[in-house]
C-alpha positions, 0 to 999 in steps of 0.5 A, a space after each residue: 256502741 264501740 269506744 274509739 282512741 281519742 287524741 288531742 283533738 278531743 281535748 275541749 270535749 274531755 275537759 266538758 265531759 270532765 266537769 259535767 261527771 266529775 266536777 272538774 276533777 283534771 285541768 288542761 294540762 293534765 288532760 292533755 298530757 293524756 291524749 298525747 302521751 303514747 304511753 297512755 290509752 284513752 278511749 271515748 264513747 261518741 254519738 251524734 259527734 258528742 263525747 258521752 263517756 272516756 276511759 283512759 289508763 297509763 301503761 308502765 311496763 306489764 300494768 295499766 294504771 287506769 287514770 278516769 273513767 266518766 261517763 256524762 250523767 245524762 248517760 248513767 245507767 245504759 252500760 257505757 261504763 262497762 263498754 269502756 271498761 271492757 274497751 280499755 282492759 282490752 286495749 291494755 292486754 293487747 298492748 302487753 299488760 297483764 294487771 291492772 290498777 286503779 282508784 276509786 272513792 271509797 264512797 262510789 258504790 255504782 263504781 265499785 260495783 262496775 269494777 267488781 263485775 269486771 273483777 277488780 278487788 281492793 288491795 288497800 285504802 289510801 286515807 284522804 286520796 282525793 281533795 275533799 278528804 275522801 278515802 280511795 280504794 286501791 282496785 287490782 286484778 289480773 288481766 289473764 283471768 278470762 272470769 272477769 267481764 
């Protein structure tokens, strides 16, 4: 499966995808402001018409932030996380990044686990990131180092 560049016409199919993975975690606005945004990449897996899974990320200057990466439950464990991992880092070091970023709950271990695999290491913590208090880690890596997945 290969991830596509989603736009604003994905916008009703990413806010669904959001609140079956991640609870509603981005509103309308916020979501839109990705898929319209040229300085933002977000990326879609899509079968039978269906959005099961996105990766999207900010670039400023040399390093993407990456902002989400969900896929729909139904779809957990088959790969399609590291698909759109891959995807994204991709995209971003064609697009000329050379570091990433992201940030993840401290307590997302099959998460934490993933970005691992494809060489991401904490670079800190930031106490009560997310808005039922928990803790997120602060995930970096270069996007020259060929090692990482």
């Amino acid at each position: 499966m290969t991830a596509i560049q989603l736009d604003s016409k994905w916008l009703e199919a990413c806010l669904a995808l959001d609140e079956t993975a991640l609870g509603g975690f981005w509103s309308s606005a916020q979501w839109r402001r990705e898929l319209e945004d040229d300085r933002r990449i977000c990326l879609g897996l899509v079968r039978n018409q269906s959005l099961i899974g996105v990766a999207c990320g900010w670039l400023v200057v040399d390093e993407l932030h990456i902002t989400v990466l969900a896929v729909d439950p139904l779809h957990h464990g088959l790969g399609h996380g590291l698909t759109l991992l891959r995807s994204l880092l991709q995209r971003a070091r064609q697009d000329g990044a050379v570091h990433a970023t992201l940030e993840v709950a401290s307590d997302n271990k099959a998460a934490i686990n993933l970005y691992a695999r494809c060489g991401f290491r904490s670079a800190g913590r930031r106490e009560g990131y997310y808005r039922d208090g928990r803790d997120a880690l602060i995930q970096w890596r270069r996007l020259d180092d060929s090692s990482a997945g």
